[in-house]
C-alpha positions in Angstrom: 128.1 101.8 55.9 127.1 105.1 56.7 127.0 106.1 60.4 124.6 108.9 62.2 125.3 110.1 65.4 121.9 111.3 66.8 121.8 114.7 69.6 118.1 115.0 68.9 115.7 115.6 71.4 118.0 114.4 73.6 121.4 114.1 71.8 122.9 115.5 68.6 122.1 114.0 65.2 125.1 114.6 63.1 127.1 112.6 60.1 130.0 111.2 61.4 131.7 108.8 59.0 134.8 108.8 60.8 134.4 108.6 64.6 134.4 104.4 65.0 133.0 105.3 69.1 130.1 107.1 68.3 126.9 106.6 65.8 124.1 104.2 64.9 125.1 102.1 62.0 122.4 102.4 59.3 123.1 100.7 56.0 123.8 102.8 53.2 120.9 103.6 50.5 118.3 104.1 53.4 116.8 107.6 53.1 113.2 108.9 52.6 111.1 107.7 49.5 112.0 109.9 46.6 108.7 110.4 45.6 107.5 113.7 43.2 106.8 117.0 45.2 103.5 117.2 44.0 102.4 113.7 44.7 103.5 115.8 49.0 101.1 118.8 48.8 101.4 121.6 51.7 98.3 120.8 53.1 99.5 117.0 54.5 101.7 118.5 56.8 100.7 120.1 60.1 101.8 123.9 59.2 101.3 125.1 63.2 104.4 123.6 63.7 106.5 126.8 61.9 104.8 129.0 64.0 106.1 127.3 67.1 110.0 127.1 65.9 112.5 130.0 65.8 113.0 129.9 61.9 116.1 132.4 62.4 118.0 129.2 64.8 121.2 128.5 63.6 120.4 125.4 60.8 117.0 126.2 59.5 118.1 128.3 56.8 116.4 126.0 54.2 113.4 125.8 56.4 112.7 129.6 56.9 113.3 129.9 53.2 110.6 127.0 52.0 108.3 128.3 55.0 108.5 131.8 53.3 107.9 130.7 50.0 104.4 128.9 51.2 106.2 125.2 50.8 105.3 124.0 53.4 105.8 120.0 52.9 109.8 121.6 51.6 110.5 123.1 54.8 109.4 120.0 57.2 111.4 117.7 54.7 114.6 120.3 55.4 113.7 120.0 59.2 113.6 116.5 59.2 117.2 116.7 57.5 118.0 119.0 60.2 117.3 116.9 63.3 118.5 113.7 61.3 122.0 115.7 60.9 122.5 118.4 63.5 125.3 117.6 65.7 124.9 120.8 68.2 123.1 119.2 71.0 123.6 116.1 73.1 121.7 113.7 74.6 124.2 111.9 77.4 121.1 109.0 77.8 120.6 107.4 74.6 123.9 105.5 73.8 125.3 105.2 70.6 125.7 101.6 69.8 121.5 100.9 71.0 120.7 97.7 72.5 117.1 96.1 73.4 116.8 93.8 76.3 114.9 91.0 76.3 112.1 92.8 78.4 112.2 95.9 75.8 111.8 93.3 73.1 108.7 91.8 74.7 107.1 95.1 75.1 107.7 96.2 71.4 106.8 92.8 70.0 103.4 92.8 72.4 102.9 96.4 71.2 102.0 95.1 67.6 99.5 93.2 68.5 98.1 96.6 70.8 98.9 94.6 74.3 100.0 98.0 76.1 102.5 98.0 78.7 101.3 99.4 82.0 103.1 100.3 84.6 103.6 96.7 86.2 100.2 95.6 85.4 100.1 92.2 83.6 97.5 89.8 81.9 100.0 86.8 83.2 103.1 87.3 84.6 105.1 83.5 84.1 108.4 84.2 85.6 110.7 86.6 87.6 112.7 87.7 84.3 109.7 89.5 83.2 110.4 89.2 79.5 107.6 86.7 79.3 105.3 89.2 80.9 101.6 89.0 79.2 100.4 92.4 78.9 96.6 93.7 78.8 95.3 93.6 75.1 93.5 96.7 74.1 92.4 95.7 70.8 88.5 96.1 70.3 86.7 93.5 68.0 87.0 95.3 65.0 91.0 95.3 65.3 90.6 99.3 66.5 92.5 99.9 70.0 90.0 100.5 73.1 91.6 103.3 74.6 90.4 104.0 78.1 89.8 100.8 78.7 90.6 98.8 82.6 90.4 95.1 82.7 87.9 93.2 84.8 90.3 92.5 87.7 90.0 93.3 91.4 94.0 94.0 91.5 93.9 96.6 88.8 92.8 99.8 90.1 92.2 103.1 88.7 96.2 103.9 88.6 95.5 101.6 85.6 93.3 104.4 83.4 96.1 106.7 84.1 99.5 104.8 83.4 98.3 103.6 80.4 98.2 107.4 78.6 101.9 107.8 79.5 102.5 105.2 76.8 105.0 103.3 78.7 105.8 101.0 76.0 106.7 103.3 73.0 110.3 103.8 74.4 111.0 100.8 74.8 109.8 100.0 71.2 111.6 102.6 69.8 115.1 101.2 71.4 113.9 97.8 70.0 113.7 99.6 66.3 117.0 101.2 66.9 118.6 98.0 67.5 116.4 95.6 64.7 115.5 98.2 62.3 112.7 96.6 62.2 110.4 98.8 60.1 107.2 97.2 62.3 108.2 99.1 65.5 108.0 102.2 63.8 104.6 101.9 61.4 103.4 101.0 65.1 104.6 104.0 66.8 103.0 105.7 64.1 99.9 104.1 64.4 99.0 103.7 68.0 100.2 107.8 68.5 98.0 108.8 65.9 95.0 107.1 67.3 95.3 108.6 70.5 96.0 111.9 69.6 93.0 111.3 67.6 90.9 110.3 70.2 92.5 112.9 73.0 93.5 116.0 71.0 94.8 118.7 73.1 93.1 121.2 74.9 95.7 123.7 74.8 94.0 125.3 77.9 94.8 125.5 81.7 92.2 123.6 83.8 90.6 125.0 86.5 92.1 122.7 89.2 95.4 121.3 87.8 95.6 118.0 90.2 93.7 114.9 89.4 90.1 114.0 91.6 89.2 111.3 89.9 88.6 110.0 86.2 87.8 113.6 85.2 87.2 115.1 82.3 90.9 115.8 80.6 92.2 113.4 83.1 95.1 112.6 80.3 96.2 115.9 80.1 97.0 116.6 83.8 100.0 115.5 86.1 102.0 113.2 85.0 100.4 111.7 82.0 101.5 114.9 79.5 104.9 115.0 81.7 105.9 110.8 80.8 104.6 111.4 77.1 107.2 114.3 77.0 110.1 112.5 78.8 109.6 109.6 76.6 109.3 111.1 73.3 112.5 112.8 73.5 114.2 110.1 73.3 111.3 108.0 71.0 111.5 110.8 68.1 115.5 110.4 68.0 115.5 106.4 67.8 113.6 106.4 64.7 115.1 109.3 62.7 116.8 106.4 60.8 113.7 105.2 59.3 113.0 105.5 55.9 109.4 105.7 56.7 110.0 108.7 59.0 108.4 111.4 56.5 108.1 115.4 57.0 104.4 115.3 57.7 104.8 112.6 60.5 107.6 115.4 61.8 105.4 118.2 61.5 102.6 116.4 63.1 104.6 115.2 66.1 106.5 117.8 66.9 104.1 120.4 66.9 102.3 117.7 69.4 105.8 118.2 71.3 105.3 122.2 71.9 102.0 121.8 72.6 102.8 119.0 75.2 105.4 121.3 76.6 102.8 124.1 77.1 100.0 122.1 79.0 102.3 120.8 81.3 103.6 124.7 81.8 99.7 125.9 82.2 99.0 123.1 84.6 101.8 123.0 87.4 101.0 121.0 90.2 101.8 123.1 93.5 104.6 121.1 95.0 105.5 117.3 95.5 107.1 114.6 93.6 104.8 115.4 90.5 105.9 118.3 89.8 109.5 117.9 90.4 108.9 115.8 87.0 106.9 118.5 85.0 109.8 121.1 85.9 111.9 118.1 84.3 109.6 117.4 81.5 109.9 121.4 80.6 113.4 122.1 81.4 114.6 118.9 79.1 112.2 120.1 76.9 113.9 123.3 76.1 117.5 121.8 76.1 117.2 118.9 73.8 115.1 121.8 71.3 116.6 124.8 71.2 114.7 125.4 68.2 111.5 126.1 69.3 110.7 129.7 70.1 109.6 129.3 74.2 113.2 126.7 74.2 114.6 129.6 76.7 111.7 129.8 78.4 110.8 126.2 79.3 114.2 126.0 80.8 113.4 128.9 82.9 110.4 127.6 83.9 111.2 124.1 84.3 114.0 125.0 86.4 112.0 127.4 88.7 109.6 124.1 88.9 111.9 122.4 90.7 112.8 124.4 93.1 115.2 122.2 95.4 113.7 124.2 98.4 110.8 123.9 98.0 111.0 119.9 97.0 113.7 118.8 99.8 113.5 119.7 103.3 117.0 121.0 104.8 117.6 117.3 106.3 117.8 116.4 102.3 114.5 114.3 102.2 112.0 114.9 99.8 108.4 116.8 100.7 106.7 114.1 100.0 108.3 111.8 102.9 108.1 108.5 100.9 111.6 107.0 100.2 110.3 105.5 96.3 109.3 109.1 95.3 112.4 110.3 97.3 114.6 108.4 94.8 112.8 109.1 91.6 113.3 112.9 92.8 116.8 112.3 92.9 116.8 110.9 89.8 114.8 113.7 87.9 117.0 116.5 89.2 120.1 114.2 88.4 119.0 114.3 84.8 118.3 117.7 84.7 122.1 118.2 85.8 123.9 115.6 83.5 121.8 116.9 80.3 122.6 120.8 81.0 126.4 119.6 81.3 126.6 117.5 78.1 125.3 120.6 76.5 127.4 123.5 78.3 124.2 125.0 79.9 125.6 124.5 83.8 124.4 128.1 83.8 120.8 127.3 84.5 121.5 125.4 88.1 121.2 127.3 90.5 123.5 127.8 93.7 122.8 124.9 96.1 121.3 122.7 93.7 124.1 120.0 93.8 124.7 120.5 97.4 120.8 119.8 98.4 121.1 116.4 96.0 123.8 115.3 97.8 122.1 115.2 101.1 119.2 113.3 99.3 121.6 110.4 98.0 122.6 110.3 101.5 118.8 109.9 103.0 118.4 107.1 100.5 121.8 105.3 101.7 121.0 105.3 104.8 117.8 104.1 104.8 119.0 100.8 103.3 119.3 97.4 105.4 122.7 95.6 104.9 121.2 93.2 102.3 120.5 96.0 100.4 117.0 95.7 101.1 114.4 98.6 101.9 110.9 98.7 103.8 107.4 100.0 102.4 107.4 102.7 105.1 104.8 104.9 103.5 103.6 104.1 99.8 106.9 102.6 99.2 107.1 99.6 96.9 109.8 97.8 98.2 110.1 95.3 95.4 110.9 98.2 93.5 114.0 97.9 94.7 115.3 94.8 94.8 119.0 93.0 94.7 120.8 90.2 92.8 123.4 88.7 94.2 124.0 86.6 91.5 124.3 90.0 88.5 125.4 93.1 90.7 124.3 95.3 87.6 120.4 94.0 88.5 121.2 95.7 92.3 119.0 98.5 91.9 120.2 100.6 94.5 123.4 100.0 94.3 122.6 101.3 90.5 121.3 104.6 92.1 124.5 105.1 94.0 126.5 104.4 90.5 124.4 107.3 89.0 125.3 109.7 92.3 129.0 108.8 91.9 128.3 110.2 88.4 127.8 113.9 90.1 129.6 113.0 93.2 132.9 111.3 92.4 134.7 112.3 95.4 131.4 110.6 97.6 134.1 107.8 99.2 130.4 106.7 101.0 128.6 106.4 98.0 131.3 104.7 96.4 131.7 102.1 98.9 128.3 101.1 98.7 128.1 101.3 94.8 130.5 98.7 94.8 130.5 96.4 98.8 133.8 98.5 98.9 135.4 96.0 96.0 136.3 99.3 94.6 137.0 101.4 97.1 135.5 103.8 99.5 134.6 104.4 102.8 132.4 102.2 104.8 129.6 103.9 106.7 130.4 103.9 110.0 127.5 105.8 112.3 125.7 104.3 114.6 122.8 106.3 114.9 121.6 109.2 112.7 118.5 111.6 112.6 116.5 113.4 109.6 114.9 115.7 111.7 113.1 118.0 109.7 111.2 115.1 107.9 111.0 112.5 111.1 113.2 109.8 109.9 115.7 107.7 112.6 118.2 104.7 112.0 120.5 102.9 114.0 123.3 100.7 113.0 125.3 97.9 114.6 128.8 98.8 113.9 129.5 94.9 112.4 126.8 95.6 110.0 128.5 93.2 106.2 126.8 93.4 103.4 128.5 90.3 101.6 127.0 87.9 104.8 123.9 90.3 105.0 125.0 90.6 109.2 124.2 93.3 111.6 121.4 94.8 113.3 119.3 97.9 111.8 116.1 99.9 112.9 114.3 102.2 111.2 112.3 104.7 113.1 109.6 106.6 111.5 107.9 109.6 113.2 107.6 112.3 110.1 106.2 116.1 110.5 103.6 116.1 108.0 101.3 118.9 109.2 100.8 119.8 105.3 98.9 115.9 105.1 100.9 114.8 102.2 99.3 112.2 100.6 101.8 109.8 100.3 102.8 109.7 104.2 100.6 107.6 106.5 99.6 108.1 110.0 101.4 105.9 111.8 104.3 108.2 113.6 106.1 106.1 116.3 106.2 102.9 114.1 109.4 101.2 113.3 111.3 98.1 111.6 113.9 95.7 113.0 115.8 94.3 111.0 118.5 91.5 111.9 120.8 88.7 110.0 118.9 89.7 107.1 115.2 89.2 108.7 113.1 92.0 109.2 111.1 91.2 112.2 108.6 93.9 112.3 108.1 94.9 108.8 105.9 97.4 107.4 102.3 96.6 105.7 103.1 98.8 102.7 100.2 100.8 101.2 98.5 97.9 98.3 96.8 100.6 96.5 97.0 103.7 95.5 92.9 104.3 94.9 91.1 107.5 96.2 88.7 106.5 97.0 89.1 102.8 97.0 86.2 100.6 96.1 88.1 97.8 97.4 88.7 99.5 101.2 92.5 98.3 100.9 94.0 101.5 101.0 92.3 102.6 103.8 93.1 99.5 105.4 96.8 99.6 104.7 96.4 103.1 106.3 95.5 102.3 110.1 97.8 103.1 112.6 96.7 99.9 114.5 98.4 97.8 111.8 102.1 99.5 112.3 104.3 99.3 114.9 103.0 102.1 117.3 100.6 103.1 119.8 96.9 103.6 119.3 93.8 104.4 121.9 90.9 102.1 121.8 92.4 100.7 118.5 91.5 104.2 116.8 93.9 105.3 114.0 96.1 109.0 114.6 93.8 111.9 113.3 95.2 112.5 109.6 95.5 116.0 111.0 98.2 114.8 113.8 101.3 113.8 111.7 103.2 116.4 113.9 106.6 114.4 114.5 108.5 115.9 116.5 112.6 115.5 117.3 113.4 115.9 121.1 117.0 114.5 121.6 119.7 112.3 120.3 122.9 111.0 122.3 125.5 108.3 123.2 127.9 107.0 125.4 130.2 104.1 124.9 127.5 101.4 125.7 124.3 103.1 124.0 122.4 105.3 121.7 119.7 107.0 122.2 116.9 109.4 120.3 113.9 110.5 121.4 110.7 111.5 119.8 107.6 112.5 119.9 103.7 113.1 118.4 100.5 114.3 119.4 97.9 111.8 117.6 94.8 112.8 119.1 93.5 116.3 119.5 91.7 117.5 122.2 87.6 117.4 122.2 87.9 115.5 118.2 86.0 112.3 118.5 88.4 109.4 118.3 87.9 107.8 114.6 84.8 105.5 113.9 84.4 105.1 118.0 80.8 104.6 118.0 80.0 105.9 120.8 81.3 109.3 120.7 84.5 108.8 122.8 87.1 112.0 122.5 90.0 113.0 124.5 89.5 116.2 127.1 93.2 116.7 126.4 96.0 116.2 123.7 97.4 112.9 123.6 101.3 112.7 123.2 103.4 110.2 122.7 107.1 109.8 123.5 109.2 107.6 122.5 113.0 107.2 123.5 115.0 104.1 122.3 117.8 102.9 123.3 120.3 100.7 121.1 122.3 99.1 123.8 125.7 97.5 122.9 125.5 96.4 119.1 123.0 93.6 120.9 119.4 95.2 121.6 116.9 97.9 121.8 115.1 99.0 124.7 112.0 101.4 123.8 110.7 103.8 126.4 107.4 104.9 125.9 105.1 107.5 127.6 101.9 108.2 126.7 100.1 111.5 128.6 97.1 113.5 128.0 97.1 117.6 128.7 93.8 117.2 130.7 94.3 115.4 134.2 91.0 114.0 133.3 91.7 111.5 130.5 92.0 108.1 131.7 92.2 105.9 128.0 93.1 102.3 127.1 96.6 102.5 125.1 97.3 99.8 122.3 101.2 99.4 121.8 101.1 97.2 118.6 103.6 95.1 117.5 103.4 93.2 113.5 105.6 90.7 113.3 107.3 88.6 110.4 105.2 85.0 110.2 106.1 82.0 108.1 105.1 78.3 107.3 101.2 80.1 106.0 100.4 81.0 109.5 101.0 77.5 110.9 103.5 79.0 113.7 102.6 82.1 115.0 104.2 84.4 117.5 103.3 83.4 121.2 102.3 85.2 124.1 104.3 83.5 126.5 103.4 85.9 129.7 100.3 88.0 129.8 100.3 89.7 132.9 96.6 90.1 132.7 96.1 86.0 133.3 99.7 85.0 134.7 100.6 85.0 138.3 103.3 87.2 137.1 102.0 90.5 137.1 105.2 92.3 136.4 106.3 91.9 132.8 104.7 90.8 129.6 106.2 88.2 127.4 106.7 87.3 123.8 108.6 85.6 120.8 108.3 84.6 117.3 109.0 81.1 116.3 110.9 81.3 112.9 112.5 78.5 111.4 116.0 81.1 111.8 116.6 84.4 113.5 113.7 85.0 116.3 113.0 87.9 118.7 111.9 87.9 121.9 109.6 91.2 123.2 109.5 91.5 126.7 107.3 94.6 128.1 107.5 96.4 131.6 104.9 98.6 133.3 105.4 101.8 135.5 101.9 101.3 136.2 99.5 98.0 136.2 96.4 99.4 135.2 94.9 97.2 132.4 98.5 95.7 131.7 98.0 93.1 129.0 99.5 91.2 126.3 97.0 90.2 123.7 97.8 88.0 120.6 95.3 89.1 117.7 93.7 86.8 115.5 95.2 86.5 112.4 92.3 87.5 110.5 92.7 91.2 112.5 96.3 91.6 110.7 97.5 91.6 107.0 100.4 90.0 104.7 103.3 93.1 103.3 102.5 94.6 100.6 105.9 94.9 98.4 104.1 96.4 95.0 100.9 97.5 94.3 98.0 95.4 94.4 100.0 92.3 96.0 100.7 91.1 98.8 104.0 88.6 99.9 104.6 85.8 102.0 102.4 85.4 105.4 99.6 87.5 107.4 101.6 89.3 110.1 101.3 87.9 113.3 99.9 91.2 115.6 100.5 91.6 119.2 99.0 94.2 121.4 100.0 95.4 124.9 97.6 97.5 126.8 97.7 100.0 129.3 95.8 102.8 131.1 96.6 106.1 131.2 96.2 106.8 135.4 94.1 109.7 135.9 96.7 112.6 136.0 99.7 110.7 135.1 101.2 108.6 132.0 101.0 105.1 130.8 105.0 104.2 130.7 106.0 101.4 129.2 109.7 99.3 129.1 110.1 97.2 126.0 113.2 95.2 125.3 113.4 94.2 121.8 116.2 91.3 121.8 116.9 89.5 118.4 119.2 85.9 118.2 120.3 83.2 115.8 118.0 80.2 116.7 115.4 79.8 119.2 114.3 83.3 121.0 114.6 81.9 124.9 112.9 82.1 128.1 113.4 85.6 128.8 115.3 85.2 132.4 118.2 86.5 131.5 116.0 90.1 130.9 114.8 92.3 133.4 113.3 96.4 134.0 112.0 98.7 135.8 111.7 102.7 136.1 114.8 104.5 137.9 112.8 107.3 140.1 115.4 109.6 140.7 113.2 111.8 142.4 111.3 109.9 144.1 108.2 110.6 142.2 104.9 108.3 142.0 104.7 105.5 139.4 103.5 107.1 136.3 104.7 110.1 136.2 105.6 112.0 133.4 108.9 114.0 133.4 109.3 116.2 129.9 113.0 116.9 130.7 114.4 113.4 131.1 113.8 110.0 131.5 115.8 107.1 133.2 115.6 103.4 133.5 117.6 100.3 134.6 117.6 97.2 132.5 119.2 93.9 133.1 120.3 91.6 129.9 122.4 88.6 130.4 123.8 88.8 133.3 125.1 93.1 132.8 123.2 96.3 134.6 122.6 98.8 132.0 121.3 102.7 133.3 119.9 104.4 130.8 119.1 107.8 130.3 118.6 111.2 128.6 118.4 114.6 130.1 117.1 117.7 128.2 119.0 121.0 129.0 
């Protein structure tokens, strides 16, 4: 048995008969078909290919001196030797013994037959193992592949055109090769590539607007559909060097495919965000794993300037683009970028700060989990993205992620506790509270928080600064999720879709503030325009923690969204929020709504979306609405889950309008986990409404207060305003707020004060 080590595109490719831990065993005899030169002429191999290599790199002796001499099918074969032997670069993420999971194996093996992977699109999907997944078939009558085709479905939208020219499946494939050497994969490869580069050849050209509008002309050429081909075929072209069918005019025709690749992603930058944190990627990888190329130098220049960690992450660590998914595959990009310049002695190209800045980021991302290891779809976040086995903890995808960041950051006693539930080590996180205040993200803790009994209490406040309008972040500041005993009460919709416009009105509908957990006026959504989060305080004593926040969502003389008859605010509208995690136990939220004019006298919504079961049989129950009760003083409800409940109970500074509405179930929607799904029940929506008085604010006491079992009566919870200076109801104080709130039997004063 012979044995090839392969540093390709993204490792080495060297002969090393010797070294038993390192290599891809290939039985001895296979080589390329020794068929007569003349039968190869020059003009079957793609010649632009020389002019896009440095012939004088160290190794292509032979192919600068058959280049020279006009034979051109002699130098590809001598540079297909080269890259099937070279041993001088390394690529740390192809392993040298290759495996194929079951799922890789299901994508090759449905490739044949041209049914495309696509993102997580599927024909049928039959179980949770997704290595039974049926994928969309592409294959026209005539046995030719339909490129550019969409399936008649209402749950496929246009994501689908795009994802399906990054060729998510050819990787996959090619692992499946390495670990068969099963000649089908790569006659396959061949195929399908050269019947899309057929049908798209490449424009070698910058386009006038680089981002993506809609199913434009040269749509496969922008974003991220030239940056995945790139990524993957690094790692494609180096599993099948061992094929005997891999000739030098497939080389010269892919490669030079490569370069050109390269260079449309370099003429056709996006200007910041998550995508282009993966073109700089693309590039820089690009011109480590091929030295040999001319520009090799240059697209590691470039692709490093690309990702600019200042420019991606704000100085609280979290990414631009404010949406935990694209967060992590940020992380994960730059990550790659690091480990591949290390395995091949170019630390020189990271720049001061880099590693710091990541660290920060793999922070965000730990503490945004719940103690299940869980997430929420704050944002376009898929949450099932993410998802946990407790049964294999190598199928814990975040707990994955942290086992990459120990990779970088070894000495991270944090991130090593929660690679492993602190079976090997660590430190558990032990904050209570913590703040991301550039990008407008807030948790709290419960000091008993386990992961092993998935215990504790957690919320996640979300009030982001997004005065740029990033795409990805949706106007909803204020909102926030509670989870408890491994139930999140108050869970995020998600976003469905990612369609721009969308035909189906679902990401539009995702979008409304009214369907998160924070205050509206007359059931308007936040002006787009008003994602102005802003950080006001943070503090603690031994029974509490506090932070306090606030937004602007409506601007002054703007007509209030789709309010037929022309209602608009003479003032800004702001909106504080302070809350209040009182002794491991309960929240208390303190909110203040006030408008600049004294004129502005506006219904307030403060919405609440909370976790149903049993299909909508049980639903949350108002059990006091002020409005109707002979109680006028508080507002009352619960949910009535077969576990864990939580009982909301609301008080007024003022009792203008003071209601508690329960919406009809039609008015809310189910969580959307991944796109174009939805899980488990309709929400169950609650609404509180206020006034704002003429000249003062609509203040409102909520106590959120989670149990095991049945949620209670409520008795045992009491409020009211602490008016320290003996000011009317209603009004607004910017420097400080106070109230006193009775739980179980125990006073609690709580309070901030702004210096």
């Amino acid at each position: 048995m012979k044995k090839l080590f392969f540093c390709l595109l993204g490792g080495a490719m060297m002969l090393n008969s010797c070294t038993d831990d390192s290599g891809i065993f290939v039985p001895d005899g296979i080589k390329e078909p020794t068929l007569p030169v003349e039968t190869k002429p020059n003009e079957v191999v793609n010649g632009d290919v020389f002019s896009k290599l440095n012939l004088d790199y160290p190794g292509l002796e032979k192919v600068k001196q058959h280049y020279e001499a006009g034979e051109h099918y002699l130098a590809a074969k001598e540079l297909l030797e080269y890259y099937r032997w070279r041993g001088n670069v390394v690529n740390p993420f192809i392993n040298t013994f290759v495996t194929a999971s079951t799922v890789d194996l299901n994508k090759a093996n449905q490739a044949l037959e041209y049914r495309f992977c696509v993102a997580n699109y599927v024909e049928k999907e039959n179980t949770s193992a997704k290595d039974d997944d049926v994928y969309y078939n592409f294959k026209k009558d005539d046995g030719t592949i339909n490129w550019g085709w969409k399936p008649d479905n209402s749950s496929v939208d246009r994501e689908f055109y795009y994802q399906q020219h990054r060729h998510q499946w050819m990787e996959p494939q090619a692992k499946a090769y390495a670990a068969t050497k099963n000649e089908a994969y790569f006659n396959n490869w061949v195929d399908v590539y050269s019947s899309w580069m057929s049908k798209y050849p490449c424009p070698n050209k910058a386009f006038v607007d680089p981002n993506i509008k809609d199913l434009e002309e040269g749509y496969e050429w922008k974003a991220l559909q030239p940056t995945e081909r790139v990524l993957s075929q690094m790692n494609v072209i180096q599993y099948y060097l061992i094929s005997p069918n891999f000739t030098p005019e497939w080389l010269s025709v892919v490669m030079n495919a490569f370069a050109e690749s390269v260079e449309m992603i370099r003429m056709n930058y996006i200007e910041d965000g998550n995508i282009r944190v993966s073109q700089g990627q693309a590039v820089a990888s690009a011109g480590i794993l091929f030295p040999e190329f001319k520009n090799a130098e240059e697209w590691i220049k470039d692709g490093i300037n690309a990702m600019d960690t200042s420019i991606q992450f704000r100085k609280d660590g979290v990414h631009v683009d404010l949406d935990f998914g694209y967060h992590i595959s940020a992380i994960t990009d730059y990550l790659e970028v690091y480990k591949l310049a290390k395995a091949n002695n170019r630390l020189d190209i990271i720049p001061t700060g880099y590693l710091e800045q990541l660290r920060n980021a793999a922070h965000f991302v730990a503490d945004m989990i719940y103690p299940d290891y869980t997430v929420d779809n704050f944002n376009d976040t898929h949450s099932s993205t993410y998802n946990r086995s407790d049964v294999d903890p190598k199928n814990s995808v975040l707990q994955n992620r942290f086992r990459d960041y120990l990779e970088v950051f070894p000495d991270d006693q944090e991130l090593l506790w929660l690679a492993w539930d602190g079976k090997k080590g660590g430190t558990k996180p032990s904050w209570k509270s913590k703040a991301y205040t550039d990008a407008g993200y807030y948790m709290f803790r419960s000091k008993n928080w386990d992961t092993s009994q998935k215990k504790g209490i957690m919320m996640i406040h979300k009030n982001n600064e997004n005065s740029s309008q990033k795409w990805h972040c949706q106007p909803d500041n204020g909102t926030f999720s509670l989870w408890y005993n491994g139930v999140n009460f108050l869970p995020d919709a998600g976003s469905y879709s990612y369609n721009d416009p969308d035909p189906t009105g679902m990401r539009p509908k995702y979008r409304r503030s009214t369907l998160h957990n924070t205050m509206s006026i007359f059931t308007k959504d936040i002006y787009e325009n008003r994602q102005l989060g802003k950080f006001i305080y943070k503090g603690s004593t031994d029974k509490y923690e506090v932070i306090v926040t606030e937004n602007s969502p409506y601007e002054a003389g703007v007509i209030f969204k789709g309010d037929k008859d022309g209602n608009k605010p003479e003032g800004d509208i702001r909106h504080r929020r302070s809350i209040f995690f009182v002794d491991d136990k309960f929240f208390v939220l303190l909110d203040e709504v006030y408008s600049t004019s004294p004129n502005d006298n506006h219904k307030i919504n403060f919405n609440f979306h909370l976790l149903s079961e049993d299909n909508g049989k049980v639903q949350a129950t108002v059990e006091n609405d002020p409005k109707t009760s002979e109680n006028k003083d508080y507002a009352l409800a619960k949910t009535n889950l077969s576990g864990s409940n939580l009982l909301i109970k609301s008080f007024a500074d003022t009792k203008g309008s003071f209601e508690m509405t329960p919406k009809k179930k039609a008015d809310d929607i189910a969580v959307s986990s991944k796109q174009g799904a939805t899980v488990g029940n309709v929400r169950d929506w609650v609404m509180i409404n206020l006034s704002i008085p003429a000249g003062n604010a609509a203040r409102l006491i909520t106590v959120l207060y989670p149990s095991d079992g049945a949620a209670g009566d409520g008795k045992n919870i009491s409020a009211e305003f602490i008016h320290e200076n003996g000011e009317a109801a209603g009004t607004f104080n910017p420097n400080g707020a106070a109230v006193k709130v009775r739980v179980d039997g125990q006073d609690y004063e709580l309070k901030y004060t702004l210096q």
